[in-house]
N, C-alpha and C positions, 0 to 999 in steps of 0.2 A: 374588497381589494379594488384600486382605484382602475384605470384602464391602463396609464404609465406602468404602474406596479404589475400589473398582468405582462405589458410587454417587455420587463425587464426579466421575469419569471422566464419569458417564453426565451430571451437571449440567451439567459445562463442555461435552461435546459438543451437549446440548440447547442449552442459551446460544447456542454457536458458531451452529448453525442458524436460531437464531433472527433473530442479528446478520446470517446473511447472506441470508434471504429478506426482511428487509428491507432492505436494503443491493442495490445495482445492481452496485458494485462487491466480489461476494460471495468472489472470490476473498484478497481482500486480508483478510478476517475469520478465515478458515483456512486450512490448508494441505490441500492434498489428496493431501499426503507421506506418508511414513513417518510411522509415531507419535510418534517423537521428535521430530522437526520441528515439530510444532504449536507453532502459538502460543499462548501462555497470557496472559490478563488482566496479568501480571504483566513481560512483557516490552515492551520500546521499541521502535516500530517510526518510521524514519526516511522522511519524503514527498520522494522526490525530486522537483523541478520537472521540468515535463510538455515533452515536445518537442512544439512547433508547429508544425507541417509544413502546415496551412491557408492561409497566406500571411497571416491577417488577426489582425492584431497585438494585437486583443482578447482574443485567447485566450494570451495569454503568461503570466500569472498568475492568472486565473481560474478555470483547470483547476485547479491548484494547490489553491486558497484551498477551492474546494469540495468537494474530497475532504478535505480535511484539515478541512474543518467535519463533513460526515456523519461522518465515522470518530472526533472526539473524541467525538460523541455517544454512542458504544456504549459501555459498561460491560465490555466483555468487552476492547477495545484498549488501549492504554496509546502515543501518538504523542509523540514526541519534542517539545516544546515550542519556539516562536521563539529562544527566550531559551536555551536549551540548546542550541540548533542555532547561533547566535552565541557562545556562550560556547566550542565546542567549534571551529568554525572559528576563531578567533584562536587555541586554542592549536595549530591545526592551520598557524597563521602567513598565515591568509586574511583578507580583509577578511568582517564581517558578513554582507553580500551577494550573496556570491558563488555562483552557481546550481550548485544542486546536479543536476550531471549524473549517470547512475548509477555513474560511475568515485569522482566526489569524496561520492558519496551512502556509496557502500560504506565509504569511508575514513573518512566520519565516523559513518559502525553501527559500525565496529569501536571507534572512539574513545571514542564513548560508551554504548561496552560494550549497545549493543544486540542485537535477533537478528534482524531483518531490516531491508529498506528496500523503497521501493514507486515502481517508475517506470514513467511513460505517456508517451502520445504520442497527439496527435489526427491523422489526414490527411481531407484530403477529395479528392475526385472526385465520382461521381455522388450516393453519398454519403459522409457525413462521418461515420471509424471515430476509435471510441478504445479502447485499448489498457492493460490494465495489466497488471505482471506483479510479484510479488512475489519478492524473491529473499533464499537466506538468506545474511546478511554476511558469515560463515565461509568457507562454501563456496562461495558465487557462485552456490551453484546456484537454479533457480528453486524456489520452494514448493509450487507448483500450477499449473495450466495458464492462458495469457494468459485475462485476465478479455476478450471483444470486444462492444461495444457501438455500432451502427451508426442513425444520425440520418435518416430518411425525411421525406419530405412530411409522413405520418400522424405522425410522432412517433419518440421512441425506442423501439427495438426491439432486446433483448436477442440478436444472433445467436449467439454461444457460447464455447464454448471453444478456442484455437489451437492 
């Protein structure tokens, strides 16, 4: 690798860091794979809808909507757009609507040629966890370890990785 090449590495890696110490859901900014796995500025990544496992029906598409607002914010992601996620379901032969669980989430990374997709899930009990895991569309495998974020009396509180 040239020394340019080394410092352009070292850019995107700086960046990546940056997107995820501010970002909650830090996993989904990079991989904590192999180095080929990483995601680049340049690739699509696909939000799957969130499994509600809360019982309270607020959360069916708010989880959703609010990742998918933090993560277009970053410069460093590139998230498949409403409009491209509909265009790609019809020719997938779906209606526009249809919830992207992480079975029809993969199907449509592969379709439109993205390299990964991103699915969560909140549960509650005493308290209430959410969940996210990035997986790459090829291989199914995960990118890096469940992002866990767990809701207290005090607040949210970052408990780790799964």
């Amino acid at each position: 690798m040239s020394r340019d090449q080394r410092r352009a590495a070292g850019r995107r890696s700086l960046e990546s860091r940056r997107c995820c110490s501010q970002r909650s859901s830090a996993t989904a900014c990079t991989s904590a794979g192999k180095q080929n796995q990483r995601l680049t500025e340049k690739d699509a990544i696909v939000i799957a809808d969130f499994e509600n496992r809360t019982g309270d029906t607020v959360f069916d598409y708010t989880l959703k909507t609010a990742l998918t607002v933090a993560l277009t914010q970053s410069s460093f992601l590139n998230v498949l757009s409403d409009n491209q996620v509909a265009q790609t379901l019809k020719l997938m032969m779906r209606p526009a609507g249809t919830m992207l669980t992480p079975e029809i989430a993969r199907e449509l990374c592969l379709r439109a040629n993205s390299k990964a997709y991103i699915a969560g899930d909140r549960q509650s009990g005493q308290r209430v966890r959410d969940r996210l895991k990035v997986v790459n569309c090829q291989s199914g495998e995960s990118l890096g370890p469940e992002q866990v974020t767990a809701k207290t009396e005090e607040g949210y509180a970052r408990v780790g990785t799964v």
